[in-house]
N, C-alpha and C positions, 0 to 999 in steps of 0.2 A: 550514482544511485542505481544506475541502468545495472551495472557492473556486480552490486552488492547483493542484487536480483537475483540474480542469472547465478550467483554464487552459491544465495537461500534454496533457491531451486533450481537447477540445472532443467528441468521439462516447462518451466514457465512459456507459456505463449504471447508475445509484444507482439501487437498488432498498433496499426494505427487506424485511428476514428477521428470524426467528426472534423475534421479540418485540420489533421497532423496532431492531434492529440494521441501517445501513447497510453496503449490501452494493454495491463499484465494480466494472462488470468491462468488458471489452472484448475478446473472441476469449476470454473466458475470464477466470476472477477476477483480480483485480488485489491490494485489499484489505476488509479490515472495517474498522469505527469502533464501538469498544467504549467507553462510559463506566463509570468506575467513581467513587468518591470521591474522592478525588486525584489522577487522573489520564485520559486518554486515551488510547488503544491503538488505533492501526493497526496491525492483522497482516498480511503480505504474504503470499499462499499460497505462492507460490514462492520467498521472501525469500530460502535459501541460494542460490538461483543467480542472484541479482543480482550482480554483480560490482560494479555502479554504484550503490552503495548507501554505498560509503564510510564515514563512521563514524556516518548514521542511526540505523542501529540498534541500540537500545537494551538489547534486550529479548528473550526466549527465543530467546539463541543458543545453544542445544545440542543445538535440534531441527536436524534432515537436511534438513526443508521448508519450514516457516515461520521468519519471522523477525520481530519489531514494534517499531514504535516506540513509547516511553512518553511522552507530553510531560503536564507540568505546568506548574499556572499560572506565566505568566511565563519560561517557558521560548521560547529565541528558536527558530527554525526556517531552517534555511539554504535560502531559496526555491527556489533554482537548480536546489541537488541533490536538494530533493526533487521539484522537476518534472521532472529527469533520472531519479528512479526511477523515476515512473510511466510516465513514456515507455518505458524500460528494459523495465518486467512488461507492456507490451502490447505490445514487439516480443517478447519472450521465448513471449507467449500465440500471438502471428499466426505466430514459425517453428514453433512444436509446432503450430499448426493445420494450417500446410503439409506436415508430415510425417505427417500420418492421412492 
């Protein structure tokens, strides 16, 4: 996923937080990379207002702002659209930059 990042946007910034949590942003968060036991969790800050996120997402949609994907072992990844979404949360990061 790291890789599919870095592909979406070559100027992405991975940082790590909070106790080795990767953390992407560019004009602004993008997502996290949560490990847990069975699974991985990309949470989108802004996930509800991706439009271009199609059926990604997996995972706490009932919140108003985030939204995440769950993937498990073996679970396939549709390349395209998830490099359309990170593209997506860093135009979504650069207009709300332009409107401060």
């Amino acid at each position: 996923m790291r890789k599919l990042i870095r592909e979406a946007d070559p100027e992405v910034v991975e940082e790590w937080k909070w106790r080795g949590v990767p953390v992407w942003s560019h004009n602004g968060g993008i997502c996290t990379g949560e490990s847990y036991k069975n699974h991985v969790k990309l949470t989108f800050y802004k996930g509800a207002s991706l439009t271009a996120a199609g059926r990604l997402f997996n995972a706490s949609l009932d919140g108003n702002v985030r939204r995440a994907i769950d993937i498990h072992e073996g679970d396939k990844i549709d390349e395209s659209a998830f490099k359309n979404l990170i593209r997506a949360a860093v135009k979504l990061n650069s207009t709300a930059k332009k409107k401060r």
